[in-house]
C-alpha positions as CSV (number, residue, x, y, z in Angstrom):
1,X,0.0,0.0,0.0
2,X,1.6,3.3,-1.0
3,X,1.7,6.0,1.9
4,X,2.1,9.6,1.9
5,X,4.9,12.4,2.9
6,X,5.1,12.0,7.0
7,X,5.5,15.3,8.1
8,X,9.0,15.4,9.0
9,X,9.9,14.3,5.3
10,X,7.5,17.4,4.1
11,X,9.2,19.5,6.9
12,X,12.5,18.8,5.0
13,X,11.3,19.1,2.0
14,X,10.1,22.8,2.8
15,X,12.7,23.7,4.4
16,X,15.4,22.6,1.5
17,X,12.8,24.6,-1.1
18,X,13.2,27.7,1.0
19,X,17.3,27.5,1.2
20,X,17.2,26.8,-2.0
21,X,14.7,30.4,-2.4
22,X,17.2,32.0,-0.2
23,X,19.5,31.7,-2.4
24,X,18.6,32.0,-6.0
25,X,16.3,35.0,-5.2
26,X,19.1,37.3,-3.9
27,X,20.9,36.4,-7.3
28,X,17.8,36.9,-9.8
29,X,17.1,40.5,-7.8
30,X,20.8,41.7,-8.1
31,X,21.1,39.8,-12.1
32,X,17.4,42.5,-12.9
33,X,19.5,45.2,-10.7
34,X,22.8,44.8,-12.7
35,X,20.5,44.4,-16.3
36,X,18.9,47.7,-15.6
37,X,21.6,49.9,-14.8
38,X,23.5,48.4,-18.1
39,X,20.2,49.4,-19.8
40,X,20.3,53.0,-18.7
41,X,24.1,53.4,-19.0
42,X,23.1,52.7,-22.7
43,X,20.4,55.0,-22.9
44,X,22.7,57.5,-21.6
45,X,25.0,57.0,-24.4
46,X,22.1,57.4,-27.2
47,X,20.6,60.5,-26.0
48,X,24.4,62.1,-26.3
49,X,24.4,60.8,-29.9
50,X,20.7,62.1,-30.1
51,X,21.9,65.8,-28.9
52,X,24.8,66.1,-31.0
53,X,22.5,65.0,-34.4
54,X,19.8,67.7,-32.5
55,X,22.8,70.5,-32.6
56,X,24.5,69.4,-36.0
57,X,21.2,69.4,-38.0
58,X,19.3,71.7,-36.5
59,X,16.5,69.6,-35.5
60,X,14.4,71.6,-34.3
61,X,14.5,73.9,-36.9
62,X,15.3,76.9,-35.0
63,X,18.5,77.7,-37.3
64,X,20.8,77.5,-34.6
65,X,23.0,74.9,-33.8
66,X,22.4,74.4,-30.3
67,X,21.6,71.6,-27.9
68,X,17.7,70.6,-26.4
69,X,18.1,71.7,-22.3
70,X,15.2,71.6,-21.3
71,X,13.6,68.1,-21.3
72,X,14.3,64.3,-22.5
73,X,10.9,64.0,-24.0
74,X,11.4,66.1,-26.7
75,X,13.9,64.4,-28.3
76,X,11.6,62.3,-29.7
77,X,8.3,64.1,-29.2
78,X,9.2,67.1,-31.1
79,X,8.0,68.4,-33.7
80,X,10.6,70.7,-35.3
81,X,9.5,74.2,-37.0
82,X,9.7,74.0,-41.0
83,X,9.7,76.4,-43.9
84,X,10.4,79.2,-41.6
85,X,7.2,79.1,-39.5
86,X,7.8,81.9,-36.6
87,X,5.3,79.8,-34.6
88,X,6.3,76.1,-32.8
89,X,4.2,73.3,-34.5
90,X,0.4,72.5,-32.9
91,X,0.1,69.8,-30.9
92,X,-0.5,66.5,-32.4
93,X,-1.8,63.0,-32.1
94,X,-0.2,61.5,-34.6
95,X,4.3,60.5,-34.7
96,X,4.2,62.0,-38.0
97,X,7.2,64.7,-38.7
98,X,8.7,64.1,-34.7
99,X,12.3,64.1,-34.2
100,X,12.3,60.0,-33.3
101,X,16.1,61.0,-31.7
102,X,15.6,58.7,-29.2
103,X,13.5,55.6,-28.2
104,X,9.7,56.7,-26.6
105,X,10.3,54.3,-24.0
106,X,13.5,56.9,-23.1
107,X,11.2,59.7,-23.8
108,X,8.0,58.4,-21.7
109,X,10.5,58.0,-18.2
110,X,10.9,61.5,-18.4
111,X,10.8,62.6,-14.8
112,X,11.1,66.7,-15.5
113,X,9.5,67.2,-18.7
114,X,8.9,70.6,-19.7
115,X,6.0,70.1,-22.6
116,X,4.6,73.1,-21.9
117,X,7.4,74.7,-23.9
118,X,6.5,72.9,-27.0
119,X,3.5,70.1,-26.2
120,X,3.4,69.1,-29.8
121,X,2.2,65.1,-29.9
122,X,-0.1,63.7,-27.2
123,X,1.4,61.7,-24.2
124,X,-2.0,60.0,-23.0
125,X,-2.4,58.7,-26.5
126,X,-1.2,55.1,-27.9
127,X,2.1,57.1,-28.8
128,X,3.8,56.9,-25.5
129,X,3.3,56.0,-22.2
130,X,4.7,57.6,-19.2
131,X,6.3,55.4,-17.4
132,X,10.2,54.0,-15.9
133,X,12.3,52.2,-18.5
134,X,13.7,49.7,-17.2
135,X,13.5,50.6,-13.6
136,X,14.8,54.1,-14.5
137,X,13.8,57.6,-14.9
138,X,15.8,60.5,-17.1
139,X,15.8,63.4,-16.5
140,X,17.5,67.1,-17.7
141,X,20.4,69.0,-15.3
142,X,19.0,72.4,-15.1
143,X,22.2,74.0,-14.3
144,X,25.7,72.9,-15.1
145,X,29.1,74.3,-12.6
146,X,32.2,74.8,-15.7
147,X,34.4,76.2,-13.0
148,X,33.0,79.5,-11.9
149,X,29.3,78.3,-10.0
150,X,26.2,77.1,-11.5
151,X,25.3,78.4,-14.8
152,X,22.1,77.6,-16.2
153,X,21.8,75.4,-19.7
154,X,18.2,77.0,-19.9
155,X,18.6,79.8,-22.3
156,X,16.6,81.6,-25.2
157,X,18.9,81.0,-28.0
158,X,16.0,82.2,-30.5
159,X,16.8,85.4,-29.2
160,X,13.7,87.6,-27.9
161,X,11.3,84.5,-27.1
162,X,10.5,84.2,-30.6
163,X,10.1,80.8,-31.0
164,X,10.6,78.1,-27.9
165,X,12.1,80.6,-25.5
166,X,14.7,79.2,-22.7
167,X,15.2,75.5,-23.6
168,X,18.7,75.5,-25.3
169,X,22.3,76.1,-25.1
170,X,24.9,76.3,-27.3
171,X,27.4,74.3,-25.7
172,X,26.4,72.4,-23.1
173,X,23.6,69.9,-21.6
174,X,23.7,67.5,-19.0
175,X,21.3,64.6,-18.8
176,X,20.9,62.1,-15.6
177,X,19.4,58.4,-15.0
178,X,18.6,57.6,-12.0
179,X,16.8,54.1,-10.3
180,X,12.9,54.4,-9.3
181,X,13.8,52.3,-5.8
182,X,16.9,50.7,-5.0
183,X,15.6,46.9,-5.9
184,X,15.5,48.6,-9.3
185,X,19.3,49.9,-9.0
186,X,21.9,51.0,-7.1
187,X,23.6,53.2,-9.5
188,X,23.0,56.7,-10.8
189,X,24.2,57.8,-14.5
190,X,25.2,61.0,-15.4
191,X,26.3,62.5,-18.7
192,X,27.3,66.1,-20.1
193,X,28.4,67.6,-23.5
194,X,31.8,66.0,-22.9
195,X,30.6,62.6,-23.7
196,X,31.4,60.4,-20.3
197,X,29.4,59.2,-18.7
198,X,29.6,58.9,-14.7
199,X,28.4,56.4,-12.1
200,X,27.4,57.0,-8.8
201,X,26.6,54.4,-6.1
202,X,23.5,55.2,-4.0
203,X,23.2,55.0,-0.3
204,X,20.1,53.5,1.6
205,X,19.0,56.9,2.5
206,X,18.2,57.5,-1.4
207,X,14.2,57.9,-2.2
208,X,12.4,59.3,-5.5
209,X,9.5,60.3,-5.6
210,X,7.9,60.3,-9.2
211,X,4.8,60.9,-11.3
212,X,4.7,60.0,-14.7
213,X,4.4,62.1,-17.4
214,X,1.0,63.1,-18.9
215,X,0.3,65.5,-21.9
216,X,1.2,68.5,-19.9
217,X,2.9,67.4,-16.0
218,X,4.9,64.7,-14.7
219,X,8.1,65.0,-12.3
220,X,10.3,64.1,-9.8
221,X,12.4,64.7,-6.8
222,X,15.1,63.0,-5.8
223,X,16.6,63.0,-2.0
224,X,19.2,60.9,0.0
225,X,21.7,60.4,-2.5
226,X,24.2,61.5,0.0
227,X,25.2,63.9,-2.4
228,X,23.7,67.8,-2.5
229,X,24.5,68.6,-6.1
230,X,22.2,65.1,-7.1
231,X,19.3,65.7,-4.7
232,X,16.8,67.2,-7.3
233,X,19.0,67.1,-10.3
234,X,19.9,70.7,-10.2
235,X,23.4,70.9,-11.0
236,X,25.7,69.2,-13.3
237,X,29.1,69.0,-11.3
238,X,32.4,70.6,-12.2
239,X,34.6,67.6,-11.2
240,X,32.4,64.6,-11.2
241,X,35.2,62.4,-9.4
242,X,36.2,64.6,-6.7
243,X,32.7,64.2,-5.3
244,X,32.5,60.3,-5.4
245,X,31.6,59.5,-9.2
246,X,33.1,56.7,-11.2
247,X,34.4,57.6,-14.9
248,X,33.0,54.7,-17.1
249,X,34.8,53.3,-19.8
């Protein structure tokens, strides 16, 4: 006659099944951790091959070679001025004529987008969702420190307000990724006109809090990175290294 588990033989067996959990789960979470942070590190790298297309070819149509400051988003989402229009393009729900710099799943983890400059196509839509990539949210320095204080990379290139007002610069622009929780990552990326890209390890004090993007809001802040010039993304740093950032390779 066949008999069942006793329970000491199911005791065992549980408690084998839950070393065994012990084990492998702490390695799956840091294999998703390490996965994101490679995926950010590389969607680092395209949006500074995405601003230097936006400055060489005059993206936005502007006729000025100068770099987009002001948000993420609109490096795909835009909808650049044509056959010298003195007015920025109405707002759209179709992908038809936008920039496509970078990938909407880049653009839609915007955590400071500034739509209200431009709007142009429509967030809510099927064209983009706002949303983390990858555990991750992007988002624009506001200010950048070349040596002399903070500077601000938001300025009116167009000259006068006539067309987008302060959302360029002609030199610089400084871009950040930064985890939504640490389970999601431990590392924050940042990146500037010079092309290298910076890690950051994050203490246990580090916290976001974020709201996704809609057609007109969505943001962030960012506190307990241990670092003052990170919390809130205000300021690009002068010397990246001397204030605990990694060079990447």
């Amino acid at each position: 006659m066949r008999r069942g588990f006793t329970l000491i033989e199911l005791m065992i067996v549980i408690a084998i099944i839950a070393t065994l959990a012990a084990i492998a789960i702490p390695a799956l979470l840091a294999s998703q951790r390490t996965s994101n942070e490679r995926n950010a590190s590389a969607s680092l790298k395209t949006i500074t091959t995405a601003e230097a297309d936006f400055r060489v070819n005059d993206k936005d149509g502007n006729r000025i070679n100068d770099f987009w400051t002001s948000d993420v988003f609109a490096l795909y989402g835009l909808i650049p001025i044509t056959a010298g229009a003195t007015t920025i393009a109405a707002d759209s729900s179709s992908t038809a004529g936008i920039v496509k710099l970078i990938e909407p799943s880049v653009a839609g983890a915007d955590a400071a987008p500034n739509l209200g400059a431009y709007g142009n196509i429509t967030v809510a839509s099927s064209i983009i969702v706002g949303s983390p990539k990858a555990g991750f949210i992007y988002r624009t320095f506001v200010n950048e420190d070349s040596g002399g204080g903070a500077s601000t990379l938001l300025n009116d290139t167009d000259g006068a307000s006539s067309l987008y007002g302060s959302v360029h610069d002609r030199v610089r622009y400084a871009v950040m990724a930064a985890p939504l929780t640490l389970s999601d990552g431990r590392l924050l990326f940042i990146v500037n006109a010079d092309n290298a890209l910076w890690k950051y390890s994050l203490p246990a004090g580090y916290t976001v809090t974020y709201t996704a993007m809609s057609d007109t809001a969505g943001g962030s802040t960012i506190t307990g990175t241990g670092n003052v010039l990170l919390d809130n993304a205000t300021t690009f740093p002068q010397a990246p290294g001397s204030i605990g950032f990694s060079k990447m390779d």
